[in-house]
Steps between C-alpha positions, in 0.01 A plus 500: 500500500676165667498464825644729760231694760267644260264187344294572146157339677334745727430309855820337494701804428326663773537259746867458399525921463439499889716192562784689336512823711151659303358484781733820698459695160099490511509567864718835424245601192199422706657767752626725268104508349395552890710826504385653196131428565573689857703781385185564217262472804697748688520739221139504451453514875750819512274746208172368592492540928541860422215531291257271656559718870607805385868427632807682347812344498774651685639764281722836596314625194183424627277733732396369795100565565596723817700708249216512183247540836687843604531606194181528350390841471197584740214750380472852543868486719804720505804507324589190793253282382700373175793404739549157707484552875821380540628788313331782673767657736409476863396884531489787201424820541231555254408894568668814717385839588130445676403674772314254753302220271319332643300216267564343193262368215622290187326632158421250252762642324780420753539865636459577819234763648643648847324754769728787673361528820490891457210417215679426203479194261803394274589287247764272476560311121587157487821565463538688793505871416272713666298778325600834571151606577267350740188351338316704706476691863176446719465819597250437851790246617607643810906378631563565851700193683348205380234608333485570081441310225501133631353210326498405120286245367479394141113309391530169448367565172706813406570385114115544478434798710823707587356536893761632724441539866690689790499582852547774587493757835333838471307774719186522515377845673786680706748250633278202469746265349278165308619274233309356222533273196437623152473357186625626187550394114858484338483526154754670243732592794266691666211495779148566485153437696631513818211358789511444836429158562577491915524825725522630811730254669612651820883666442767638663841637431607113611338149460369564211474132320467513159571151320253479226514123346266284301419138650461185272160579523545802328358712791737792610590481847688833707693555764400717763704670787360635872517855418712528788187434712553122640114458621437518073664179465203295682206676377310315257356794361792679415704449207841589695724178586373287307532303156185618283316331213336614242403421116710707216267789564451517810194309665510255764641188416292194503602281829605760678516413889346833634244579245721789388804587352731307742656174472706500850560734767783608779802591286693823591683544166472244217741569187500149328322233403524208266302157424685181499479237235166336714351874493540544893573836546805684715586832646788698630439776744703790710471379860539798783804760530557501866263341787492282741658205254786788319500583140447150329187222493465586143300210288457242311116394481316191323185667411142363545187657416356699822782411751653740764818556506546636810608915463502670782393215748765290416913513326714244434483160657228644675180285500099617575177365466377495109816619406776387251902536647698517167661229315840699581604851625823667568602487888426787685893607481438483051328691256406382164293804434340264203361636148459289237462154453524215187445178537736249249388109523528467859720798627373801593652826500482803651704796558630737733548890536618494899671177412652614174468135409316256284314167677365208421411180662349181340140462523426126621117511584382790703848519626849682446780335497896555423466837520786694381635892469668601146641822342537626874600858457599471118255721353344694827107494574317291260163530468308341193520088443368404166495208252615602146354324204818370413477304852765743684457687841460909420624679856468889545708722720370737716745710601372860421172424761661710735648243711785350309815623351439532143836475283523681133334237308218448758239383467552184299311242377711132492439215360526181674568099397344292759680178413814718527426605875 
């Protein structure tokens, strides 16, 4: 080539490249090199975050963790357990037609166990249809106003050993009215070796107790009522008003406060308890029916090993010396009338046969807080509170006790969402 911009010898043409305008066209290559080098960065930046932390990119066809969280089918649950929380209506009737349950116990296989208070234990499948048959009748159970078949307890270790236990009221000799705790063995669909593990707590056509639980330390702890004798309550030596203790058959529990079978004294009529996620325990009671203070001061109690709490000396706000005023009661004007209670992550429930009502109040501490009424009226007197498998609240209606106005389909067994509430 002759002449012109681009020179045949290298250092000249450069320097004469630049001089004739080169110098803008390297500047726009040099940035156009720039860009690609960033966009490649970028790219690998984009596919390899997500799989160096486990990050998804936004997608609408991509599950959220929440979602693949909820649902994740949990062992031995229901026919709920395969569906996200979010999907679980509000409140489902699950089963009609009972006359008076009163507990609730999950099988392994998702079914549900249930007592009739008039002595009669029935089966409910995991799909919500209940057997036509009981499983069986306990034949000493004696029903007359609050007293029956109670309590149900499965073992902790029931896939091993099929142990059942219930409380239960009964007489004695003539009209000596006493409740006890068996245990018996479900196996096949039937029960077997039926034992008496606790008897002869003082009983009465009303205050009868008769939550059965196990603890997170697997001992199985009972609720006890007066007997209808209020002096009971604050006699260490008698297993009325109090929450008891005892090992899965029976014996004193190691710890306990009193050197016998009770854990805390001076309740009237316990019907719930449950154990937070720090394994403090609570308890829901029936205050008085009339008095000085009117038909409410039912409770809400923090429970701790060998305290007082207070029945007959004190009700309500009331205060006395080594005694424990509840974390909450109804005013003297309410009535809860409380039976069970469930505890979810940090609210606790309980419900309400007077107050036709479901509670719960957020557990901060030893305290209750936000404390809040639901289902008022809906579904009548409710009695049982219970965790599902699947993570759901199971209620019970107790309308055919005698005191409430049963409708055709009573009682009913309803399934509640929490999150939904």
């Amino acid at each position: 080539m002759h002449g012109g911009c681009l020179a045949s010898k290298a250092p000249i043409a450069f320097i004469k490249f630049l001089q004739c305008g080169g110098k803008m066209r390297l500047m726009r290559f040099v940035f156009a090199g720039v860009i690609v080098v960033l966009l490649i960065i970028a790219g690998g930046v984009y596919y390899l975050y997500p799989t160096l932390y486990g990050i998804v990119p936004d997608s609408s066809n991509t599950p959220r963790l929440s979602d693949l969280a909820n649902t994740a089918p949990s062992e031995n649950s229901g026919s709920a357990s395969s569906q996200r929380a979010e999907d679980i209506p509000a409140e489902t009737i699950i089963v009609e037609g009972l006359d008076t349950p009163w507990a609730i116990g999950f099988l392994p296989s998702g079914d549900m166990m249930v007592t009739e208070r008039k002595g009669t234990v029935r089966l409910v499948d995991k799909n919500g249809k209940l057997q036509e048959n009981p499983i069986a009748t306990l034949e000493k159970v004696k029903e007359a106003g609050e007293g029956g078949l109670l309590g149900m307890a499965l073992h902790p270790e029931f896939v091993s050993n099929n142990f059942v236990y219930f409380y239960y009221t009964y007489n004695s000799t003539g009209d000596n009215t006493l409740n006890r705790i068996v245990r018996v063995k479900y196996s096949g669909g039937k029960f077997s070796e039926e034992q008496t593990i606790v008897d002869a707590i003082p009983g009465a056509s009303n205050h009868n107790g008769g939550r059965i639980r196990f603890g997170p330390d697997n001992y199985l702890y009972i609720t006890t009522g007066d007997a209808q004798e209020p002096s009971l309550a604050q006699d260490k030596n008698s297993l009325a008003g109090k929450i008891l203790r005892v090992t899965d058959e029976g014996k004193l529990a190691p710890g306990n406060p009193f050197n016998n079978e009770v854990y805390s004294l001076g309740h009237r009529n316990p019907q719930g308890i449950a154990w937070d996620a720090s394994g403090n325990l609570w308890e829901t009671e029936h205050g008085p029916s009339g008095g000085s203070l009117g038909t409410g001061n039912d409770e809400v109690n923090f429970i701790l090993a060998g305290s007082n709490y207070g029945w007959s000396v004190i009700q309500g706000d009331q205060t006395g010396s080594g005694m424990v005023t509840p974390v909450k009661n109804s005013t003297p004007s309410t009535s809860w009338a409380p039976g069970g209670t469930e505890i979810i992550g940090n609210n606790l429930f309980f419900s309400g046969l007077r107050g036709q009502a479901l509670y719960t109040g957020k557990i901060e501490g030893n305290k209750i807080t936000s404390f809040e009424e639901l289902l008022k009226g809906k579904y009548g007197r409710i009695r049982e509170v219970t965790k599902g498998p699947d993570g759901m609240l199971y209620i019970s209606t107790s309308n055919r006790d005698g005191r409430g106005v049963p409708g055709s389909n009573d009682d009913r067994i309803i399934r509640i969402n929490p999150e939904k509430l």
